[in-house]
N, C-alpha and C positions, 0 to 999 in steps of 0.2 A: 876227759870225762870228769866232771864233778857231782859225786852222790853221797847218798847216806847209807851207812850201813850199821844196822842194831844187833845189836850181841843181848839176850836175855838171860834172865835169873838163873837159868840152870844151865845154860851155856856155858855162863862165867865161874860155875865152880869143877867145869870139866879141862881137867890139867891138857888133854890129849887134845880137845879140842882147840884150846887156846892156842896150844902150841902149832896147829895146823892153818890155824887162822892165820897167825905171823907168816908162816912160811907162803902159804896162796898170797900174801899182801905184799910183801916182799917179790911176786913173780910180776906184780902188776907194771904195767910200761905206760907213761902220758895219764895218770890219773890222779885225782887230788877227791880222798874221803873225809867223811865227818863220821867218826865211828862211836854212835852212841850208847851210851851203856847207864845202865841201874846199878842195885845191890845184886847180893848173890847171896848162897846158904851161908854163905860168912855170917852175915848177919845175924842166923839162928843161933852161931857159937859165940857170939856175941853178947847175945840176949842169956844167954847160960852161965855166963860171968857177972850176971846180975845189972846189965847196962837195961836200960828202960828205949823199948822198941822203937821210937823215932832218932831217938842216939845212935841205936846200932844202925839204924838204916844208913843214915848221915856217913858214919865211920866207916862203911864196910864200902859205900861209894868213895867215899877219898881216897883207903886206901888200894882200893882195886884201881882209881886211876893213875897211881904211881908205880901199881906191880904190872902194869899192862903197857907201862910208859917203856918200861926197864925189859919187859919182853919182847916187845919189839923190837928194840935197841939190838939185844941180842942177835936177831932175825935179820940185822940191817938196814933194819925201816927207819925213815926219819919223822919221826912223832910229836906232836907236844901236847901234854895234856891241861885237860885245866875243865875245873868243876863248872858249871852252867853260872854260878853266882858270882863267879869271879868276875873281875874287870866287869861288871854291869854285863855279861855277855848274852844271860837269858832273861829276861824280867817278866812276872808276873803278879797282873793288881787284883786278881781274885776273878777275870772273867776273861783277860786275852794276855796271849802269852806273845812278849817283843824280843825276839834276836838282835842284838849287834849285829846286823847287816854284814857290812864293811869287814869286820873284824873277823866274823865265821866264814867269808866268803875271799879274804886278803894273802892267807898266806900261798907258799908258792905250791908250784905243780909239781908233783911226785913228791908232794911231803901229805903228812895226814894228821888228822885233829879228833886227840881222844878228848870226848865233852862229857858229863857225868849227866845226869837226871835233876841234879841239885841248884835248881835255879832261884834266882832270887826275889825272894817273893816281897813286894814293895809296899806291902800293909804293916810288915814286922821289922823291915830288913834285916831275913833272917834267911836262912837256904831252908830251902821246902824240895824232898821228893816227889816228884813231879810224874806223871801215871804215864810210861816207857811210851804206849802205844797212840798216846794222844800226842807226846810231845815230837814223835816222830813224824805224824800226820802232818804236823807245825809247819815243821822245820821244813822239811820235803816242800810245801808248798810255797810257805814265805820266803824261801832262800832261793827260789828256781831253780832246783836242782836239775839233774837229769836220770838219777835214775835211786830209786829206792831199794834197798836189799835186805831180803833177808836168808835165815837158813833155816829149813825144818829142823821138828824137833827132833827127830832120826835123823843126824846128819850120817853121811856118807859118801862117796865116789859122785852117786850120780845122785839126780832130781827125781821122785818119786812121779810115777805117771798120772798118778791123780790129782787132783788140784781142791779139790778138798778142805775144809778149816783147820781140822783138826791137824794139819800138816804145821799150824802154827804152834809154837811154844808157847803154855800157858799164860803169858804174862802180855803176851802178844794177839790175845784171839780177838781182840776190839779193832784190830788193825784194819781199816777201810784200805780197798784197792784205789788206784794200784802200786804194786809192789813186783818185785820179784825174787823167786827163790832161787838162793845159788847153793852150787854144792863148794866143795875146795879146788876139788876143782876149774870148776866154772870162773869162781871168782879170782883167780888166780890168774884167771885168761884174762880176765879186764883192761880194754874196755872191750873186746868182743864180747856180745849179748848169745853165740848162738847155743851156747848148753844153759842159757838160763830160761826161769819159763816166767811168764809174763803174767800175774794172776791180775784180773779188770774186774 
């Protein structure tokens, strides 16, 4: 199984959850993720040391994808991470955003690919924060993935029986179906799909 899965703003600054995530990803058997991520409330402490807010956004993605790289590590998982602007991997010229194919879709099976938000934007060639829920829509599509995930914003055990918006984490409520929500457990079963729900 190859998918995507997005971790959000307030996800990423939950120690317990991270730490849970490693471990579900770590139980996964025959799967190869792209596990995309943003900033987090890092950023707000950031901004408190007097960094000017598109800085701190920038920083608080780079370095959440080295402390996410080393988490994993921990967990067993074999990861590599690397910002969206790197190696030309996500590009955008101000109306359509282009993946490195090849390169997002090349490495091997049972490994996984932490990608940041920070793609490179081709009018400045500069890294541009890229809005979480669009860039997922992207990727999902242009990559042919097979399966899209995410986690409610009350993660827990199980998947909430309603299906609902507001099950999405704020950063994520633009997110077009489909998608799926998993819990830790679920995803941890992957690639079985049957505790996951399937939102169209």
């Amino acid at each position: 199984m190859n998918y995507l899965a997005v971790l959000d703003y307030d996800h990423l600054d939950n120690a317990l959850f991270l730490q849970s995530f490693a471990e579900a990803l770590s139980a996964q058997k025959n799967t190869r993720g792209i596990i995309l991520h943003g900033d987090s409330r890092y950023t707000e402490r950031l901004i408190q040391t007097g960094m000017l807010t598109d800085d701190a956004r920038k920083r608080s993605s780079k370095d959440l994808n080295h402390r996410l790289v080393a988490l994993l590590a921990d967990s067993g998982v074999a990861a590599v991470g690397i910002n969206a602007y790197q190696r030309r991997t996500v590009r955008y010229d101000g109306s359509v955003l282009t993946p490195d194919r090849t390169f997002l879709t090349g490495f091997p099976q049972d490994s996984h690919l932490l990608l940041s938000n920070l793609v490179e934007d081709t009018r400045s060639a500069a890294p541009l924060p890229y809005d979480l829920a669009e860039m997922a829509r992207s990727l999902y599509r242009l990559l042919d993935l097979d399966e899209l995930f995410v986690f409610p914003k009350n993660e827990s055990a199980e998947i909430p029986l309603t299906e609902s918006a507001h099950l999405l984490p704020e950063d994520l409520q633009r997110l077009k179906p489909p998608y799926r929500l998993v819990s830790f457990r679920s995803f941890g079963r992957l690639p079985d799909l049957k505790e996951t729900r399937l939102i169209e």
